[in-house]
N, C-alpha and C positions, 0 to 999 in steps of 0.2 A: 465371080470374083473370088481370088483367095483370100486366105484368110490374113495372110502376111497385110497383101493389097486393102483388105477392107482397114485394118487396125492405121495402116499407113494414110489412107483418107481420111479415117475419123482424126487422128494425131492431125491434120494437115487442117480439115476444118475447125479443130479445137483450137488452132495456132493461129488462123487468121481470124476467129472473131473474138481471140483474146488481145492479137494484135491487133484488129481494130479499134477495140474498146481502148490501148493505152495510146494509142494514136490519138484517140480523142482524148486524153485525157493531156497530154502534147498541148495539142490545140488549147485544150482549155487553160492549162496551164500558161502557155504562150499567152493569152488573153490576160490572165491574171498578172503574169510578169509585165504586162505590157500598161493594166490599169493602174495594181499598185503603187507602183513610184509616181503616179500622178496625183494621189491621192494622198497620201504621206510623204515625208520626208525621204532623205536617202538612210540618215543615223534609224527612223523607223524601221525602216525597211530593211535596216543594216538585223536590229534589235527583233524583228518579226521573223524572220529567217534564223536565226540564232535560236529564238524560241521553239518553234516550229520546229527546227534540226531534233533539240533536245527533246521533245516531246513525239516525236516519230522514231525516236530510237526505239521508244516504249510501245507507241503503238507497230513499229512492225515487228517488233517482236512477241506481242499480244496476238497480231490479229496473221501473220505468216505461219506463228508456230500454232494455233486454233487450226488455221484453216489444213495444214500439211498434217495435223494429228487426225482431227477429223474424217480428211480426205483418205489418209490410208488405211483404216479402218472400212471405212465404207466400202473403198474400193473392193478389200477384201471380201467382205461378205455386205453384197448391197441390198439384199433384202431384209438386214436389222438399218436399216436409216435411221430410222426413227427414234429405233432403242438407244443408238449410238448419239446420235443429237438432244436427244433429253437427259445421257448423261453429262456429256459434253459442255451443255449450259448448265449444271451441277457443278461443274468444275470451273468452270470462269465465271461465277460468279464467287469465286474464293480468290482463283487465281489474276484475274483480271482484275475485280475490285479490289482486290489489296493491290495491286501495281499503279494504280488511279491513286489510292489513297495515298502509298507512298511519295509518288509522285508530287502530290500537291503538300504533301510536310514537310518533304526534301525543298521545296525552293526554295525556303533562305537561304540553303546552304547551295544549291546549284549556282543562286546568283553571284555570291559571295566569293564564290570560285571565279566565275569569270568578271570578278572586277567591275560589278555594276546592280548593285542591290536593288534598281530599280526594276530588273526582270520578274521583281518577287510575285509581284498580281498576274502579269502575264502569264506565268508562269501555273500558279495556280488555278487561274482559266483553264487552260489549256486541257489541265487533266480532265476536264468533263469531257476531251473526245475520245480518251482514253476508255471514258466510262461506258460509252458508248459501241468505239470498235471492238474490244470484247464479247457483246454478245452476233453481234455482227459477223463478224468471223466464223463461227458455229454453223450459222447457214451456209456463207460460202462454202465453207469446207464441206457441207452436204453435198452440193450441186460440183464439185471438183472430184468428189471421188463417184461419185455417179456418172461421171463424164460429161455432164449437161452444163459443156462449154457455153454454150448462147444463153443461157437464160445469166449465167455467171459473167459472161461479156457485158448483158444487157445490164444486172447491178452498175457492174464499176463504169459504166458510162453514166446512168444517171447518176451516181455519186460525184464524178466529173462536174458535168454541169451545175447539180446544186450546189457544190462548192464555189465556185467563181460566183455562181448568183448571188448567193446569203452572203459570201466576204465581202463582195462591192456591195452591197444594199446596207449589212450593219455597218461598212463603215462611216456611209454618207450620212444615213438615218442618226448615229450618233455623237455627227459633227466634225468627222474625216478624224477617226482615231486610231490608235492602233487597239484599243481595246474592243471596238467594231469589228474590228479584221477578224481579230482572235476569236471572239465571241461569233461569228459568220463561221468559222470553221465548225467548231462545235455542233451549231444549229446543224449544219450538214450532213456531219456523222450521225446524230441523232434521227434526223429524216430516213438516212441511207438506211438506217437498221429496222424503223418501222417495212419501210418496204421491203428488207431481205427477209422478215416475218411474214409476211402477206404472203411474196412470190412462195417462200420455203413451206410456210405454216408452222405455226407452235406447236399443236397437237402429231394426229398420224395415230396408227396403232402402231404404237411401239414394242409389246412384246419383249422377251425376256434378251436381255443385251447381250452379244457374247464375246463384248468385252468390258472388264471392270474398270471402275474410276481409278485403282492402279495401274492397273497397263498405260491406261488414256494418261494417268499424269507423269510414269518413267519415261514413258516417248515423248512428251511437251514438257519436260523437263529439261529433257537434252536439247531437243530444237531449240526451246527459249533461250539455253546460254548460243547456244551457236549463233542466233540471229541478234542476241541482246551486243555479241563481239561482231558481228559482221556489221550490223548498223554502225558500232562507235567505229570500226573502221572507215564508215562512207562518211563521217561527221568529223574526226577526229581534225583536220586539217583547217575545215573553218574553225573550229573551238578552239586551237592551238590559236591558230591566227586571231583571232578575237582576244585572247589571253595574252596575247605575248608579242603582238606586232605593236603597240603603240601603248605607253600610261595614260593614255588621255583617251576614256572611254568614249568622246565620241568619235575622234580619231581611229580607235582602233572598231569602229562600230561602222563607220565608211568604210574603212580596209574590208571588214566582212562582207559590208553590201558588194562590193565590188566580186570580190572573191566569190561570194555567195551567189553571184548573177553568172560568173563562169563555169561552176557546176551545175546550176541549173540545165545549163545546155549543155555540155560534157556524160550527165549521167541521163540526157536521152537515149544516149549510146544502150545503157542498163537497160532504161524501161522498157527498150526495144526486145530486148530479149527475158525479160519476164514470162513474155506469153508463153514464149519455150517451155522454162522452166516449169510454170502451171499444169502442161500439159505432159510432159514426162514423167511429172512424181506420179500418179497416179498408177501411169505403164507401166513406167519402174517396180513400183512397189508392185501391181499384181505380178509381173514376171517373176520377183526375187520371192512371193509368197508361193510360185508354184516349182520352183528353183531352176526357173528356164536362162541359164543362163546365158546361154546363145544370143536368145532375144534381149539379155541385157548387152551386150558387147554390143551389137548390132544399133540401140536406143545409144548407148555412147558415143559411138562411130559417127550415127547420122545430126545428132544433137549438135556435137561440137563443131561438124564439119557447118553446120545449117549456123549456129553462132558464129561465124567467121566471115559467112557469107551476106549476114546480115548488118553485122556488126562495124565491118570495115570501110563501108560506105559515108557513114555519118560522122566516122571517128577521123575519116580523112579530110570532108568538107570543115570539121569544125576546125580541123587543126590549120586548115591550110587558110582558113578564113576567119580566123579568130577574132578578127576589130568587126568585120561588116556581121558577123554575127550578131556579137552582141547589141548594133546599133537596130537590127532587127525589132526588137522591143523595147533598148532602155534607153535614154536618155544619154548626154554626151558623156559626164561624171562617171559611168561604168566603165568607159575605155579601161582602164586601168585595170582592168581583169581580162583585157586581151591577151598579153605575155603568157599568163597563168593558163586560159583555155588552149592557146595553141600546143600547150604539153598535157597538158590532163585528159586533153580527149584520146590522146592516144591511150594513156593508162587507161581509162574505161576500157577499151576493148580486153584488157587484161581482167578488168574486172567482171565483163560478161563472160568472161569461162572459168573464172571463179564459182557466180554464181550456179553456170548450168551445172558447171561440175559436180560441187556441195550439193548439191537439189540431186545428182543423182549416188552420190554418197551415201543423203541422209536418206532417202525414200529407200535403198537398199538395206537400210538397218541398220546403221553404222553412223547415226549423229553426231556421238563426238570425235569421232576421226575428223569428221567436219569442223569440230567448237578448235581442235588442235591446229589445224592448218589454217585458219582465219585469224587465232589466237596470235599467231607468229609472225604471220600478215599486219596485226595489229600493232604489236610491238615494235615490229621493224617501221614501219609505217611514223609512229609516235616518234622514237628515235631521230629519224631523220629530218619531221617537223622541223623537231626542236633546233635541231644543227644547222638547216637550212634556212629558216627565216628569217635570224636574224641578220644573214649576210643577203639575201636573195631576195627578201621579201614574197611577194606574191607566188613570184616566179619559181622560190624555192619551196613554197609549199606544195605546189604543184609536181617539181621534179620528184620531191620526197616521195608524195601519195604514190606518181607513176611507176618508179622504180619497185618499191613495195608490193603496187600490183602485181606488178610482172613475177617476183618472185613467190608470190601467192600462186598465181596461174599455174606455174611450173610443178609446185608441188602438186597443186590437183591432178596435173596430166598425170608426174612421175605415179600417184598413187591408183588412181586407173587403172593405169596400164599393167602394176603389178598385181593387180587384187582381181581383175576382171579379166586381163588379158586383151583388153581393147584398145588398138593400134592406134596411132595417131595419121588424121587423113594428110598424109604428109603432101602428094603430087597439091592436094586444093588447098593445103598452103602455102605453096609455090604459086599457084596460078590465083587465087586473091591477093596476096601480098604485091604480086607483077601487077596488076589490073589496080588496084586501091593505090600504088604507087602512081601510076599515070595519071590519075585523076587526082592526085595529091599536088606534081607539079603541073599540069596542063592550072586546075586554079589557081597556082601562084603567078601565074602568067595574063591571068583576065584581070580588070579592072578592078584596081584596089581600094579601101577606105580613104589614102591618103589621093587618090585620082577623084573621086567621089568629091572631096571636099577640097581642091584646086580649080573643080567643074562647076562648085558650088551648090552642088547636088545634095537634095537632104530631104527626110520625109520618105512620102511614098513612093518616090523616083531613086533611092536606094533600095529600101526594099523591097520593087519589084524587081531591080537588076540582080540583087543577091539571090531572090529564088528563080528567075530565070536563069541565071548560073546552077544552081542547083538541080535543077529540073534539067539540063544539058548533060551535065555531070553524071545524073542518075542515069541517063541514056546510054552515054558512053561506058559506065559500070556494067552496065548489064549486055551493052555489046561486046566487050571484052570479058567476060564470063562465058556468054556463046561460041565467041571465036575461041577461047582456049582449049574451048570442052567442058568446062566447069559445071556448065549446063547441059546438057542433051537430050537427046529421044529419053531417057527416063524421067527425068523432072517433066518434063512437057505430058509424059504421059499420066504420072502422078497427078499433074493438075487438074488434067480430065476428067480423075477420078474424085479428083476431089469438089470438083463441080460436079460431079454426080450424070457425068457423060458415059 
């Protein structure tokens, strides 16, 4: 086997049991959106998501930029691991712990801002996962530039699971509250990290590091603002919307939940392509350490063509099935974040080449080229919120985010392509766009939410018809990829390989 061939099966099993891991994490998710609103309120629910938004801005940008500083180091030189993760938890525990603390002093004023001072405790909670995914992160980012994809799949799936376990368990154990919910998070993170110590181990011989706690913090310095703007970008539209759709905080705290329930499923679109991302910082960064450039064009080419191919599947069902989606897990009261899903999932697909892009930006060395074009993203993004809401309501926050994405994505390609020379796969964006089309209107022609409920269909006799429509749909996608060519004797052969045939 060559060597191109073996690097393209390892990339290919790192990709599906990272993609499996956030598959389950889908599901579990799925599971949680499906218990919580049965368990609290919808204004809860509105107010848990709100929290939760603003406190995952911090944890990914904790526990992304750890794990992408970590990872390329290692990558680099993998037999100092050890020396590089013992200094690594030297440094988040300065940098992480002060991000927790901040966190938890800022809420009066976080809440104060969005018009509902009673976020303040929530809020404060909260940062204990903070305190936690910090050291957390350290490990994965071992097991990411080491390439030991499975053992790093195996983490974020049990963290999966024990999150939906401890959330529904504190919430009931302390009387169906949202402080239960909050406090079940936490406990999760906290678990996930004793185990990423165990799998990883705290010790090792570490031996003399050969890189210092400056290096490691100029490169997680720039990540961090890149990822602290890319998150407030993935947030910015519920927190507008929570701020400024309604004075009546729990008006505008239903508006959220709603809204909140159609990005849920809109950036499955993202999570999908996470696993991507995971796996090319890594390649990336060693190419760009040995200054193969070649094999970086080539990682670009296949990356964004491979996010297009993935991407446009899930961004077409949600769009084209916006009401029976959401009835999927939530109760009737979410309707109202149909309008808003049927446009935003398109903007996620802008978003998932956002992300790959930035991920191979910044593994190239180049982070804030990154924090600049996400920055702009943001602004624009923000901008349009505002303009839109108030006429549009849901609907306009939606169009705002998508439009924004799209002109984010753009800038990643234009800059790609002049820095690296890496072409854009134009023919397989012709033949995804042709194939994700068909399957876009062929669903608006199957039986709709408003058929559903004239049939007096409800329960699990809708949502078996919606994922057997889905499950049709994915069929059709992928026979329409084969018939264009999209597919061929190389993918089929790749797989072989990557099943170890």
């Amino acid at each position: 086997m060559s060597g191109a061939g073996d690097i393209a099966a390892k990339a290919g099993r790192g990709t599906i049991f990272i993609t499996a891991s956030k598959l389950w994490f889908m599901v579990t998710g799925a599971a949680l959106m499906f218990l919580l609103p049965r368990l609290v309120s919808v204004a809860e629910v509105g107010v848990y998501k709100v929290v939760i938004g603003l406190v995952s801005v911090v944890n990914a940008v904790v526990v992304t930029g750890t794990i992408q500083t970590v990872s390329k180091f290692v990558s680099q030189t993998p037999e100092h691991a050890h020396a590089i993760k013992r200094k690594a938890l030297l440094l988040q525990a300065m940098l992480g712990g002060g991000a927790a603390t901040v966190f938890a002093l800022g809420a009066p004023l976080a809440a104060s801002s969005l018009n509902d001072s009673s976020l303040t405790p929530y809020l404060r909670l909260a940062a204990l996962i903070t305190a936690s995914y910090t050291f957390y992160a350290v490990f994965v980012g071992v097991l990411n530039g080491r390439k030991d994809f499975l053992r790093q799949a195996g983490l974020d799936a049990f963290y999966s699971t024990a999150k939906v376990v401890l959330i529904v368990a504190f919430t009931v154990a302390t009387g169906y509250t949202l402080t239960g919910a909050i406090g079940g998070f936490a406990a999760a993170a906290f678990t996930v990290l004793v185990a990423a110590a165990l799998v990883v181990g705290i010790g090792g011989r570490a031996g003399a590091s050969p890189v210092g706690l400056g290096a490691l913090l100029r490169f997680q310095l720039a990540l961090i603002a890149f990822l602290l703007v890319n998150n407030l970008l993935m947030k910015t539209d519920l927190l507008i919307v929570k701020a400024t759709i309604s004075p009546d905080p729990l008006v505008a705290s239903s508006a959220a939940g709603a809204y909140g329930a159609a990005l849920d499923f809109a950036y499955i679109v993202f999570q999908i392509i996470l696993s991507i991302t995971f796996v090319v910082f890594p390649l990336v960064s060693e190419a760009t350490f040995r200054d193969e450039i070649e094999v970086v064009r080539g990682y670009v080419r296949e990356t964004l063509r491979a996010t297009l191919v993935i991407a446009a599947l899930p961004a077409a069902l949600f769009s084209a099935n916006a009401a029976e989606v959401l009835r999927l897990v939530y109760p009737p009261e979410y309707a109202a974040g149909g309008p808003a899903l049927r446009i935003v999932a398109v903007g996620m697909l802008s978003f998932a080449v956002i992300t790959v892009l930035t991920s191979v930006i910044s593994s190239g060395g180049r982070p804030w080229i990154s924090v600049a074009i996400v920055a702009c993203t943001l602004v624009l993004d923000a901008g349009l919120n505002l303009s839109l809401i108030p006429a549009f309501g849901l609907a306009g926050a939606a169009t705002a985010t998508t439009v924004a994405m799209f002109a984010g994505a753009a800038s990643c390609v234009v800059y790609v392509r002049a820095n690296y020379g890496a072409r854009l796969p134009l023919v397989s964006i012709a033949r995804v766009g042709l194939v994700a089309g068909v399957v876009y209107a062929a669903s608006l022609l199957l039986p709709s939410d408003a058929l559903f409920e004239r049939l007096g269909l409800s329960g699990l006799a809708v949502r078996a018809a919606v994922m057997a429509e889905f499950s049709v749909m994915g069929l059709v996608y992928l026979a329409g990829l084969v018939a264009t060519g999209e597919i061929g004797k190389t993918e089929w052969r790749l797989l072989r390989r990557i099943a170890g045939r």
